[in-house]
C-alpha positions in Angstrom: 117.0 131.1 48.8 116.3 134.8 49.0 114.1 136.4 51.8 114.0 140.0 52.4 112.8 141.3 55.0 110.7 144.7 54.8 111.7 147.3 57.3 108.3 148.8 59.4 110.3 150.2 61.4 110.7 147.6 64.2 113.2 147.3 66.9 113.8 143.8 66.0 114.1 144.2 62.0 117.9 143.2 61.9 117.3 140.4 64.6 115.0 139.2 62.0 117.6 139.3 59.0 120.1 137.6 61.6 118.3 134.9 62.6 117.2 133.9 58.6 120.9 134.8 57.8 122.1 132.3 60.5 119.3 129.3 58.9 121.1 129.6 55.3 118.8 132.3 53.6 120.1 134.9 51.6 118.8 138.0 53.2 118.7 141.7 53.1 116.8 144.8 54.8 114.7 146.6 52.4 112.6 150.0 53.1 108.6 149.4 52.9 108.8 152.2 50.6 110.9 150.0 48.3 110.3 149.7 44.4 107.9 146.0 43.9 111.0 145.6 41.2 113.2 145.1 44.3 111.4 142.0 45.2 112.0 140.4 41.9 113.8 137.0 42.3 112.6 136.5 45.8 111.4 133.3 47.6 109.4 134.7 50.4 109.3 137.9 52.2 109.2 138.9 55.9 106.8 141.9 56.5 108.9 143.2 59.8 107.2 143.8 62.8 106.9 148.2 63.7 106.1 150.6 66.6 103.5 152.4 64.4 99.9 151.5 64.9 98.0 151.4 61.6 95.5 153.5 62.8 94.8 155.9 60.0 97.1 154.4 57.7 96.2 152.3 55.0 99.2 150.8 54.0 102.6 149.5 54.8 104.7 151.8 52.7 104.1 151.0 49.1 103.6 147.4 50.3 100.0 147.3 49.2 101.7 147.6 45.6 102.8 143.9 45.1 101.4 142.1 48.4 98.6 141.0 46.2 99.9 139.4 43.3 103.4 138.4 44.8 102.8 134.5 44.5 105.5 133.5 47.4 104.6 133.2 51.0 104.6 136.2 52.5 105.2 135.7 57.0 104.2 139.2 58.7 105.6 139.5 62.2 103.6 141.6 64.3 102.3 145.2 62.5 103.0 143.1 59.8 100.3 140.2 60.9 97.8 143.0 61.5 98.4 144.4 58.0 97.8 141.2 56.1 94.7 140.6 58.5 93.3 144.0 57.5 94.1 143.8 54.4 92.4 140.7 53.0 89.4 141.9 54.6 89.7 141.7 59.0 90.0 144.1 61.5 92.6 145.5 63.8 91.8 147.2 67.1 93.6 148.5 70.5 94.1 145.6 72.4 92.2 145.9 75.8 95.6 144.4 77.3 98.3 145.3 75.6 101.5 142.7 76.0 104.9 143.8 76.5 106.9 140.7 77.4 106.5 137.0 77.6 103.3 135.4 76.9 101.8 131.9 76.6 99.8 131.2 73.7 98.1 127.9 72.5 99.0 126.3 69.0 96.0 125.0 67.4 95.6 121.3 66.3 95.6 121.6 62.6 98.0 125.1 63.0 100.1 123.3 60.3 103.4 123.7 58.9 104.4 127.2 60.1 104.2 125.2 63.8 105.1 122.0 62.9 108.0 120.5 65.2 106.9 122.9 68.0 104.7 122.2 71.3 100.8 122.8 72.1 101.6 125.3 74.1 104.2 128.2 74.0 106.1 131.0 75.9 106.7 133.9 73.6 107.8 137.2 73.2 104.7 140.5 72.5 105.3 143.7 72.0 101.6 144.9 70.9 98.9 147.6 71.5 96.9 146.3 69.0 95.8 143.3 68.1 93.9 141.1 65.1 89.9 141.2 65.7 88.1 139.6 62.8 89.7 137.2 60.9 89.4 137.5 56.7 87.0 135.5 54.9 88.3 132.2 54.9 91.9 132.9 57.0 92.8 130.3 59.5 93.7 131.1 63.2 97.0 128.7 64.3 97.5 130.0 68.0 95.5 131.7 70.1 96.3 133.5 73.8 94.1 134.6 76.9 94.5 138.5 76.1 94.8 138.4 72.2 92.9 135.7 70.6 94.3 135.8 67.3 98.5 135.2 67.9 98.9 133.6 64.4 96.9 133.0 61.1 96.9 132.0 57.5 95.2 132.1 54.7 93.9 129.0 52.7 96.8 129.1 50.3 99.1 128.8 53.2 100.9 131.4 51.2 100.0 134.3 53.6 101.2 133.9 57.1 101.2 136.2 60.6 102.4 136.2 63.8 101.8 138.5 66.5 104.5 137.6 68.9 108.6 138.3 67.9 109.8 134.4 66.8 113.2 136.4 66.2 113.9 137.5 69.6 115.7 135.0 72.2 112.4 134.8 74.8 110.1 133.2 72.4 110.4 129.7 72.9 110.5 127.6 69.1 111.2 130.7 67.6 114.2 129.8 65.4 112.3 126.8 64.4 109.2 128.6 63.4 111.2 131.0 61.2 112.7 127.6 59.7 109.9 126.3 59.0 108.5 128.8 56.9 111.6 128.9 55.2 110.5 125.3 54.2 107.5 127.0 53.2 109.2 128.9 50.8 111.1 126.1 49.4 108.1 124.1 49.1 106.3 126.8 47.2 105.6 126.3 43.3 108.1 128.0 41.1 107.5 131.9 40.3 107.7 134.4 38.1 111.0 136.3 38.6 109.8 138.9 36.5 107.6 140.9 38.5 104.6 142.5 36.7 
């Protein structure tokens, strides 16, 4: 199974590769500036987590090139959560308390399979001056926390995933096994093109 993961410049980018390397995907770093063609043949992508703000910024790179008609899921890990949030149609704002450490969020009842082995309740790992506002028009919220509401979402597909905490990193409790799971995900998904258009 092939999952790259698309560099925003976080701190935790090759933590991310590690950790999917380490559950048995076939994995690689790629630029956000990367050709679409470079995707070709993947299962799922990871949209890396970044210590830009997307504050007067559109885009992710040349991300919004293929993020819309890419048909495998897609997980974004913090500045990546916000972009697909924004994208499809929510807003992102400054967080009136930033987190930068361990937090406790709540999983939500029907958070589905992205949680799924994993408690009601979690300690992870932020690293965030913004946060997710408004959710997009029809987008689920699966965890919330007391000073960012939206920690994770998807979209009705289930195809279209975001986190705002770090699953890779060591503090986040269930993190490995969230990261799993979506691999699962990604195995579960329908078969694809693997010529990209």
């Amino acid at each position: 199974m092939r999952i790259p993961v698309i560099d925003n410049g976080g701190q935790w980018t090759h933590r991310e590769w590690r950790v999917l390397r380490d559950l048995g995907a076939e994995s690689e770093i790629l630029d956000n500036g990367v050709s679409p063609d470079a995707l070709e043949g993947a299962d799922g992508v990871v949209l890396s987590g970044g210590a830009l703000s997307l504050e007067g910024t559109d885009t992710l790179g040349r991300v919004n090139e293929w993020i819309d008609w890419l048909p495998v899921p897609v997980l974004g890990i913090c500045v990546g959560h916000q972009y697909l949030a924004r994208h499809y149609g929510g807003t992102v704002r400054r967080s009136p308390s930033p987190e930068f450490g361990r937090a406790r969020i709540v999983v939500e009842p029907a958070a589905g399979p992205l949680f799924g082995g994993l408690g009601p309740s979690l300690t992870v790992w932020e690293s965030h001056n913004d946060q997710v506002g408004d959710l997009p028009p029809g987008w689920t919220r699966l965890a919330t926390g007391p000073t960012c509401a939206v920690q994770a979402i998807s979209d009705p597909t289930g195809r279209r995933l975001g986190v705002q905490f770090h699953p890779e990193v060591e503090p986040t409790e269930g993190g490995r096994r969230l990261l799993e799971n979506f691999l699962s995900i990604c195995a579960g998904s329908p078969a694809h093109p693997r010529e990209l258009k």
